[in-house]
N, C-alpha and C positions, 0 to 999 in steps of 0.2 A: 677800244674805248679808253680815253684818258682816264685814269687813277688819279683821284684825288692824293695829294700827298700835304702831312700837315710839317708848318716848319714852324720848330719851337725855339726859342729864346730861352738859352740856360744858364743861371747864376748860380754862385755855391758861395758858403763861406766857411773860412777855413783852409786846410791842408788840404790841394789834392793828389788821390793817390793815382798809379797806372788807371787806365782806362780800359775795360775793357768790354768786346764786343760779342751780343750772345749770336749763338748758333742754331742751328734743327740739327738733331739724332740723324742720322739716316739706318732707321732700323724697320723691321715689320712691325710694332706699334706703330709709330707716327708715319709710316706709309697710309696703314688701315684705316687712319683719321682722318689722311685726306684723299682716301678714294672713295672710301664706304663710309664710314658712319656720319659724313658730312651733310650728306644726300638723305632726306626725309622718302620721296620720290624718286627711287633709286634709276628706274624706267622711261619715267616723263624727261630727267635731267640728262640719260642721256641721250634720247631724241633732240632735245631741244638742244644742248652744248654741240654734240655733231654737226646737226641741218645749220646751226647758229656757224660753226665754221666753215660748213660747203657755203653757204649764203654770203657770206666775207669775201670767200676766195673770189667767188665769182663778182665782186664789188671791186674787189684788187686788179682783178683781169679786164676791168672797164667793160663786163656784161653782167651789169643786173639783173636782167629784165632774161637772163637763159636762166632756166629751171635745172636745178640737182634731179639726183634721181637717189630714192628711197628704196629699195626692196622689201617688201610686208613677207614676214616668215609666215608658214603654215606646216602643215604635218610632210607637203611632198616638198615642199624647198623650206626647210628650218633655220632661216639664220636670216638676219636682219643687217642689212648696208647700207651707206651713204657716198652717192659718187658725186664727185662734182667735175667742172670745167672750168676751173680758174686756173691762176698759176703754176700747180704741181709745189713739190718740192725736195729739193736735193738733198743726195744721202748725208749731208754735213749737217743740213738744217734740220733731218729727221731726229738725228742721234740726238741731237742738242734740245730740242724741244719736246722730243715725246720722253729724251731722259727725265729733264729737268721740273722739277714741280714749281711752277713762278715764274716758269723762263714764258715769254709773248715776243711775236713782233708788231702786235695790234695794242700796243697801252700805251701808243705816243701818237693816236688820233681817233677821231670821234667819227669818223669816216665806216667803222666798222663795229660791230658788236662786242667784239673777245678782249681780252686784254688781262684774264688772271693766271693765264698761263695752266688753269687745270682741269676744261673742257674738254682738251683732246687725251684726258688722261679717264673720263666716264664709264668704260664700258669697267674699268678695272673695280666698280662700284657692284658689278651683275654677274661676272665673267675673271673668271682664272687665265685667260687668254684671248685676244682678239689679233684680224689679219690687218696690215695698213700696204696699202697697192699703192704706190705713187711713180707717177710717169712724168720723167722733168727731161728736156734736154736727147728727146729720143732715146731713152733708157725707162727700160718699167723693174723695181725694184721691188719686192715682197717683203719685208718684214713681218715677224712674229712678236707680240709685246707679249709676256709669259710671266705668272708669280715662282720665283724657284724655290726651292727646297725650305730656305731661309726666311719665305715668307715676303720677300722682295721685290719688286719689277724688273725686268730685263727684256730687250730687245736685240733680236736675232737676224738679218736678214738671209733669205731662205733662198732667196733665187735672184736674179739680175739679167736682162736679154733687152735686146733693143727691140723698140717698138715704134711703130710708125703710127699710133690711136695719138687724139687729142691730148694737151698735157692737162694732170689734174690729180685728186687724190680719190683714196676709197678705202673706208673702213669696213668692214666686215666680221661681225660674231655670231655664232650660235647662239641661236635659242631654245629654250625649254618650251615642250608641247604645251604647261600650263599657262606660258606667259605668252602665246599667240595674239589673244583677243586681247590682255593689255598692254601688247606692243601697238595694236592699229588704233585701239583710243586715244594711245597717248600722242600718235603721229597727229591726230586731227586735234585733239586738244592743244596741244604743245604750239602747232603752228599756224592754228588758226589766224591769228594776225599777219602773217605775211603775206606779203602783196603777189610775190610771185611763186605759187604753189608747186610744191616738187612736183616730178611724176610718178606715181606709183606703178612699181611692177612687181608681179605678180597679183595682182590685185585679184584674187576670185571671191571675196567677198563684197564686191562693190566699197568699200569704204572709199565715205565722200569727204570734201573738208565744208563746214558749216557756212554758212552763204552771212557773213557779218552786216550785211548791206540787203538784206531779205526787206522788203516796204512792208511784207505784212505783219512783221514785229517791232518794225522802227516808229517810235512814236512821237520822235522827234532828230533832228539830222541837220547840221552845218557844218560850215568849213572847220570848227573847233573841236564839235563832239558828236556823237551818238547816243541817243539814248533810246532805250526796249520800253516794252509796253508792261512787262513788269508779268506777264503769263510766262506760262512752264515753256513755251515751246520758244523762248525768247534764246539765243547765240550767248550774248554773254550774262552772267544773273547776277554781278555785283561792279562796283563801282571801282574799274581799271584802269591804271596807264600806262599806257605803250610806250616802249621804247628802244630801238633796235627793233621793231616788227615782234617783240616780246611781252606779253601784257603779264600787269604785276598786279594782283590785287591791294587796293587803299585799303589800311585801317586807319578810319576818323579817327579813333580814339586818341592815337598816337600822334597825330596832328596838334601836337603841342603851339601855344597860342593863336589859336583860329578864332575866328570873333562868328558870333552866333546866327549871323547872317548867312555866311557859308555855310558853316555848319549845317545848318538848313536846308541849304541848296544840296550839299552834298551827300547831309543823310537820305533824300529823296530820291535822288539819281542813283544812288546803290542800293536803294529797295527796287528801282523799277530795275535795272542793268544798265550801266551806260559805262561810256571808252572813250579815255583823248588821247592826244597824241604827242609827245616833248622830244626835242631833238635829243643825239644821243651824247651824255656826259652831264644831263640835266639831273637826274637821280642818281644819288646811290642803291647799286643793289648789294645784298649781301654774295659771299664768294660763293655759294653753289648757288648763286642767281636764283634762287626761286621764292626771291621776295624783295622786300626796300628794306634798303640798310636808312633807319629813321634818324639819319644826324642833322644836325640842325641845317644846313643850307638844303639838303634833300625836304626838309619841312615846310620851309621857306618858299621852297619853289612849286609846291605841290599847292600850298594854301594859296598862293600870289595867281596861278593858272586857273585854279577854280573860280577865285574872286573875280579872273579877266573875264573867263568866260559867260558866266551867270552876271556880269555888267553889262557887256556884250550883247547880251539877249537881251535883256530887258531896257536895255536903249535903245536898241530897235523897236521892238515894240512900244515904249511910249513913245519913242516920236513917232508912230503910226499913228498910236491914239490922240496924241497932241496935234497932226496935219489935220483930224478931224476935225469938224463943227458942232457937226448933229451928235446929238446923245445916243440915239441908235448905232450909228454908225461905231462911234464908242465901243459902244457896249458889245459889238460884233464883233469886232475886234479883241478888244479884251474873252471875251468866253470862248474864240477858236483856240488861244491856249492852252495847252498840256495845263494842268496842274500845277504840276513845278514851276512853270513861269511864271502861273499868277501870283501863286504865292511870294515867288521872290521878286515878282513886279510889287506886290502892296510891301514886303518888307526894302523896298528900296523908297519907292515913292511915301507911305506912311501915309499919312489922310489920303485916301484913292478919292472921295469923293470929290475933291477940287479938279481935281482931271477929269473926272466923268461927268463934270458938269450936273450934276444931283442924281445922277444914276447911283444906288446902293448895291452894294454886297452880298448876297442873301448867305445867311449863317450854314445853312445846310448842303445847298450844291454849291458855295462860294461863287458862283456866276455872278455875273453884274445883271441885274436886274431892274425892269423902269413900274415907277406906281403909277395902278392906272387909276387914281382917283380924277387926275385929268379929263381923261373918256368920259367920266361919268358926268362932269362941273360941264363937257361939251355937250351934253345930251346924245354920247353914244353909247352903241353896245356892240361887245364883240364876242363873235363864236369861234373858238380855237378846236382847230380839226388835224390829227396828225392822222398820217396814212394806215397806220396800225392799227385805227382804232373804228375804220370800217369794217364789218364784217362782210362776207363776201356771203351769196344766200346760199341756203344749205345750213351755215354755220364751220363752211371753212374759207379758210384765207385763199384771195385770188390776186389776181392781174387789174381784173377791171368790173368786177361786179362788187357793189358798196352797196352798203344800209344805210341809208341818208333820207330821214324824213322830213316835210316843211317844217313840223314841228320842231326838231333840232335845228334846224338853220335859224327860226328863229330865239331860240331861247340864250341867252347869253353863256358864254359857258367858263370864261376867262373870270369872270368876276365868283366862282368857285375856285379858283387856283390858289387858295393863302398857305401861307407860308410861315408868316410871323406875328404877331399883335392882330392880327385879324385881318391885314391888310393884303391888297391883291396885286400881283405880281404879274410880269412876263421877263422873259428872259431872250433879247434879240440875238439871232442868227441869220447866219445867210440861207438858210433851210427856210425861212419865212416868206410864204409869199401871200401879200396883203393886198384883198378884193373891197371892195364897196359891194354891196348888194343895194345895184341901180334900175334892177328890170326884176318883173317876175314871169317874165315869157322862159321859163325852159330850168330858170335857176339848179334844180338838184339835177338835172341832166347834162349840164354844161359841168358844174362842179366835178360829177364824177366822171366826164371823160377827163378832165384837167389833170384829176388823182391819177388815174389810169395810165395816163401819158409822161408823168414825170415820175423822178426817183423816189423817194422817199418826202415829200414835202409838208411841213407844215406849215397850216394853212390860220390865215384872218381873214374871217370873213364880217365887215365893219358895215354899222346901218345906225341913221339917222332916226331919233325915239320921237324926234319933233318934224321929220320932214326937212323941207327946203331943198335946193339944187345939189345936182350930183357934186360941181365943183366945187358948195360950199362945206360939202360934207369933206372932201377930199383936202381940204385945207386944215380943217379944225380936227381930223385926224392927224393929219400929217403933223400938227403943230402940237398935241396932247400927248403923242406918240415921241414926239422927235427925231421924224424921219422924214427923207425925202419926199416932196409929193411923186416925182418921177417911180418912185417903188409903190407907188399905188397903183391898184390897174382896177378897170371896171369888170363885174360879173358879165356886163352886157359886149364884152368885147371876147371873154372866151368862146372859143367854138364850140357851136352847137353839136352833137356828135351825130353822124347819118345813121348810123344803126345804136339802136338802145344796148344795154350794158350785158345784156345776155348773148348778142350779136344777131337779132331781127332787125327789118329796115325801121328805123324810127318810125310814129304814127300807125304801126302796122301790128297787128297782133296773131301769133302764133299760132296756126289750128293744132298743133300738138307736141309731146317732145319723144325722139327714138331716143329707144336705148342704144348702148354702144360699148363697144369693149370694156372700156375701161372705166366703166360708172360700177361705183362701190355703195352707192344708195338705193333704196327705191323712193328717193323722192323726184319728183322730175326737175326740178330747179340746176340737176346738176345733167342732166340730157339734153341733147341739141335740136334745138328750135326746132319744128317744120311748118313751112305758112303753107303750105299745098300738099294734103294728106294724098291726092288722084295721082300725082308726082311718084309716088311710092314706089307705086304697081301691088305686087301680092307683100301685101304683110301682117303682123296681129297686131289689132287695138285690144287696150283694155283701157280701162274707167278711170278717174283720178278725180278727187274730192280737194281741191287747193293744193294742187301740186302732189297729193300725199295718193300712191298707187294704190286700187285697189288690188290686193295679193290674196291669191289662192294657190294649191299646188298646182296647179296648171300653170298661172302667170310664172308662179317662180320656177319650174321646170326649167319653162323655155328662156325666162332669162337667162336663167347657169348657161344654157346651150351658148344665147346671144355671146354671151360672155366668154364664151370656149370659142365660140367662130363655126358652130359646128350646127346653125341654125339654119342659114342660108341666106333668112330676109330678115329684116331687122321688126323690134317689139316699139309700137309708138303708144304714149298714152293718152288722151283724150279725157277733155272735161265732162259736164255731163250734159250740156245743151249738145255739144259735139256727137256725144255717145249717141243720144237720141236722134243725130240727123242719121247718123250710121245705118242705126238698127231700121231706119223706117227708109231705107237705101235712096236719100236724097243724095248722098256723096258720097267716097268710099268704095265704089264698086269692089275692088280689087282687095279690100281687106278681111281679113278672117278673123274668128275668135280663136282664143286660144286650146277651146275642146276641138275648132273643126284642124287646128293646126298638127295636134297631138293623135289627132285619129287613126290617121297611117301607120304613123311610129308607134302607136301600144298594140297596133295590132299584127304588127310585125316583130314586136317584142315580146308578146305573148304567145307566137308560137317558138320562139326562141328561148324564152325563160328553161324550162324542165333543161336542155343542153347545157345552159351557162349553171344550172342547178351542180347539175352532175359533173363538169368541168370545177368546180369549186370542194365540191365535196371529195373527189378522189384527190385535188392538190394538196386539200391541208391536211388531208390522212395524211400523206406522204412526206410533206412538211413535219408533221407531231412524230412520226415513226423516224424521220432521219433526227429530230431534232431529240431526243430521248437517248439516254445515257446507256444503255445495252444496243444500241445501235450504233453509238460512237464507237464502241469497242468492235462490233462487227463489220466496220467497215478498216478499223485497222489490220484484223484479223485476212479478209479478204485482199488487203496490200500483203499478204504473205502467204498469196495462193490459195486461201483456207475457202471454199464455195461457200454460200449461203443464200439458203431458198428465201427468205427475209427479204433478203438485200436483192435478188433478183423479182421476186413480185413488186418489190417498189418502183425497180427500173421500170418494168412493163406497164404497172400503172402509172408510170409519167408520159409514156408514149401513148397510152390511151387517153388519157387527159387532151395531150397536148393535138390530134386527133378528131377530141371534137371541141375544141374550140378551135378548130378553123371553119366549123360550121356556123359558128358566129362572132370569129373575132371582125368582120368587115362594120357589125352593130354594136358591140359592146360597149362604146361609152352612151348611147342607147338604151340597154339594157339598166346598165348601173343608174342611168338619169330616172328612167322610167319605171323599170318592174317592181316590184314590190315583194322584194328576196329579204328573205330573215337572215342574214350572213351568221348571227349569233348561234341559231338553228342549227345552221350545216356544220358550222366548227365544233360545236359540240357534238353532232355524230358523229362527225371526222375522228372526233377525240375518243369517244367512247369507242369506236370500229378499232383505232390505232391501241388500244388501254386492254382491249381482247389477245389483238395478236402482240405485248409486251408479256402476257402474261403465259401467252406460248412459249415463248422465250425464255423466261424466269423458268419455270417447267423445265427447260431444258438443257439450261445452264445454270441450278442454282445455286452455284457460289459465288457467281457475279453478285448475286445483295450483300456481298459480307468483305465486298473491295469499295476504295472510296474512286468513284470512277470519275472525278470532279479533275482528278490531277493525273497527272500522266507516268509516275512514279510506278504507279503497280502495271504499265501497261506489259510490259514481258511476262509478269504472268498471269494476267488474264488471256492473252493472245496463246499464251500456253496452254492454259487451261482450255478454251474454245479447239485449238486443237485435239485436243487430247481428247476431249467429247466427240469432237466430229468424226475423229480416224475411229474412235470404239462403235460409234453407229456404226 
């Protein structure tokens, strides 16, 4: 990168004497200055200063578009690299440029990043020493850059052998096991803007680099900028500019003479995150590049880009607004904008209202919005319907089942929308799609397949308070509204849907609804139709009162069963003119109730119960006894050969257990559905049986109560102690 250099005009007056010219120390202080304490981010600078000269090289060697290769340290390969494939470079030009603090051969073009000559000097900010590999001219050369005794840098070359690998360089140092995880953030932060992403190796953390061009954080996007939606999971979260594939955070503040226009623009694009792009020698940055050097043509040119861009936009968009006629159209137009644009559309334009043709502002969502006192001067009214705001029956959100009464279709609902002074509003989108209600053959059934079939839409639904022809209505809309008559469509032209919104054939009504896996209610509004209960074959009815089941422990038994899969035929509910053709076996053959369903199963469960009884009762004895704290010690004691009748009655009663419930593990979810087992009961006998034989134990060994048997500190000697009892028995 070109260096700005400033040429000044000097006069004196007077005598003058010798001239002379200052110098730099070369000592271990001002070394220290400019390897280390220059660097805020000692880690990120030199990722970025490294990759920033592999990325050069390979620009120098006419392949961009080839990726470096990064090595990510971790605990089994600890040291961090940068290889590249550009040029290489020879032992004359090492000595001279990794000696030299200042020395570049990149500050006499804009062609390349580098140009202050003390990026390749960075690691000396982290590291007492790093390796430089370079392969020039069929020669691979190692050098050592090293602080010596004196506190100094010095450069050693270590080995020399010819190579026949591609020409190119490579830096390599160790890292510290703490600074693992912020050498891989700083790799993805650092180079997130570059176009052509290294490769990482060793990669066993997966570390990815950030997707800048993600759609579902971009909230807006041209050839000039980017800008975020301004959420946590947005790539960049302030307002940057690239250059050299390097983003530099703006501070506004320092934007000395900016006019308040920008300003605007600019404070809002670094609240949401936004990035552009300036070729490189446009900015100053300061020398450990990790920021703008703020002089005045760097100011200049930062304020002058913003103002191109935020003109840019919003001259496209008014002459979009301006090719328009219709006010809706307008107003469409104007409200798909971000925020930022509009606002910096009304501060470029200033009275908005002349361009939107009397379309207004509205103070609270700043949208352009149309007054419908028009509608009303035409003798219409309109019901505004968004797709959210049907409920789906039951009372949860669906696909295609909507609460839509005549009532609501016809009651106006737009002329409740105010906003300001009392007056009523809309707000155009292309999200609007505007019906006439022309027919009352099917109207709320047409409507909600219409919802059902498209995205997210909302809806006008417009109707004549005086009557007259569909066409005339559709005119004196369109003209009240200022929209196309073409965006009008008639109700009587949507399709009618063949099955109603529950999915029965239209005109046809239900004889009942099953239940089914995955129903989380007992109302039947959420269970699936059946027009033909003979269709079934064997299943259970029960009764339903307006959808709402009648439940008893029998009905809800067998649903849990339904629900588990573990039923076999499914549970259908039935109204009660239904029920009674049932019971009086006009139709139905084939269905049962829910007692004659449960018959078999309680009585195969009640000779099973006393088993699954005693199968529970001996497990959670056995459970309370291993689970108790002179038993924790007795089974360590037993890992050191020590016997114990304790510990072998428990084994044997787990083999008994487990024994007989193969007598009924084929029924047991069964049993749990069905019998009528006090599990509280058994656990408490368990407990009380297991609290007898603890206190055998105590008896036996008691100075186990006077150890804290919680930690594992006293375990040698209690394990002692257990011995020492057992061997004197």
């Amino acid at each position: 990168m070109q260096l700005t250099k400033r040429h000044n005009h000097i006069s004196s007056n007077g005598n003058i004497g010798e001239e002379s010219n200052f110098n730099i120390a070369v000592n271990a202080k001002m070394f220290r200055v400019l390897s280390d304490t220059m660097y805020q981010d000692k880690i990120g600078s030199i990722v970025r200063e490294i990759s920033c000269n592999a990325k050069d090289a390979h620009t120098e060697a006419d392949t961009p578009k080839l990726p470096f290769v990064i090595h990510i340290p971790n605990a089994l390969e600890p040291w961090f690299s940068v290889k590249d494939f550009g040029t290489g470079m020879s032992d004359t030009d090492i000595r001279e440029l990794y000696t030299t603090y200042g020395e570049s051969t990149r500050d006499h073009t804009n062609e390349v990043t580098g140009g202050f000559g003390l990026g390749s000097k960075t690691p000396f900010a982290y590291t007492d020493q790093f390796t430089i590999i370079s392969i020039f001219d069929g020669m691979q050369r190692t050098y050592v850059a090293v602080i010596n005794d004196e506190g100094l840098p010095v450069l050693n070359m270590q080995d020399e052998r010819e190579s026949s690998e591609h020409v190119g360089l490579e830096i390599h140092m160790a890292v510290e096991n703490d600074d693992f995880d912020t050498f891989r953030t700083a790799i993805t932060k650092q180079l997130r803007f570059f176009k052509v992403k290294p490769t990482l190796e060793n990669n066993m953390n997966g570390t990815e680099f950030t997707d800048l061009f993600d759609e579902d954080s971009i909230e807006f996007q041209n050839d000039d900028i980017i800008m975020y939606d301004g959420k946590h999971s947005r790539p960049v979260r302030d307002l940057c500019v690239v250059q050299g594939e390097v983003g530099y955070p703006v501070d506004i503040d320092l934007l000395e003479g900016i006019t308040d226009e920008v300003k605007e623009f600019a404070t809002a694009i670094d609240k949401k995150g936004a990035w552009f792009e300036v070729p490189i020698g446009v900015i100053s940055v300061t020398a450990n590049r990790e920021g703008i050097s703020y002089e005045p043509d760097t100011i200049t040119s930062i304020i002058s880009e913003l103002h191109r861009i935020s003109t840019s936009i919003c001259k496209i968009a008014i002459d979009e607004i301006n090719a328009e006629k219709l006010v809706w159209e307008k107003c469409v137009i104007f409200n798909a904008q971000i925020t930022v644009i509009q606002n910096a559309i009304v501060s470029s334009v200033g009275d908005l209202s002349k361009v939107m043709n009397g379309a207004v502002r509205a103070t609270k969502t700043k949208r352009m919005a149309l007054k419908l006192d028009k509608l009303k001067l035409a003798g219409l009214k309109v019901v505004q319907f968004e797709k959210h705001e049907y409920r789906r029956r039951g009372g949860r959100y669906g696909d295609n089942n909507w609460r839509l009464s005549r009532t609501e279709l016809s009651t106006p609902t737009v002329d409740n929308n105010t906003n300001w002074n009392g007056g009523s509003f809309l707000y155009p989108s292309d999200h609007y799609h505007v019906f006439i209600r022309d027919t009352n053959s099917k109207p709320i059934a047409r409507l909600k397949f219409y919802v059902g079939e498209n995205d997210s839409p909302k809806m006008l639904i417009i109707e004549s308070v005086f009557g007259g022809s569909t066409e005339a209505t559709i005119k004196n809309a369109a003209c009240a509204l200022g929209i196309s008559e073409s965006r009008i469509r008639k109700v009587s032209d949507m399709e009618a849907p063949a099955v109603t919104s529950n999915g029965t054939p239209a005109g046809k009504r239900a004889r009942g609804y099953a239940y089914y896996k995955s129903c989380i209610t007992y109302n039947s509004k959420e269970w699936k139709p059946v027009m033909d209960l003979d269709e079934l074959g064997t299943a259970v009815y029960v009764g339903m009162e307006r959808h709402c089941i009648d439940i008893d422990d029998d009905a809800r038994q067998l649903m849990n069963m339904a629900r588990d899969d573990a039923l076999g035929y499914p549970v259908v509910a039935v109204n009660q003119q239904t029920l009674g053709r049932i019971q009086n076996g006009k139709i139905g053959e084939d269905l049962i109730t829910p007692a004659e369903a449960l018959a078999p199963i309680k009585e195969n469960v009640k000779a099973l119960t006393p088993a699954y009884i005693r199968f529970l009762t001996l497990t959670r004895f056995c459970d309370v006894v291993e689970d108790s704290n002179v038993l924790r010690w007795m089974k360590k004691a037993k890992n050191d050969q020590v016997s114990s009748d304790i510990l072998a009655k428990v084994e044997r009663l787990r083999v008994k257990a487990k024994s007989i419930k193969a007598t009924f593990e084929e029924y047991e979810y069964y049993i749990q559905q069905v019998a009528d087992v006090d599990t509280r009961t058994v656990t408490l006998k368990a407990a009380e049986a297991a609290e007898r034989l603890a206190e055998r134990v105590d008896a036996k060994y008691p100075m186990l109560q006077h150890l804290n048997l919680y930690h594992d500190t006293n375990k040698d000697d209690a394990i002692n102690y257990i011995n020492l009892v057992d061997n004197a028995c």
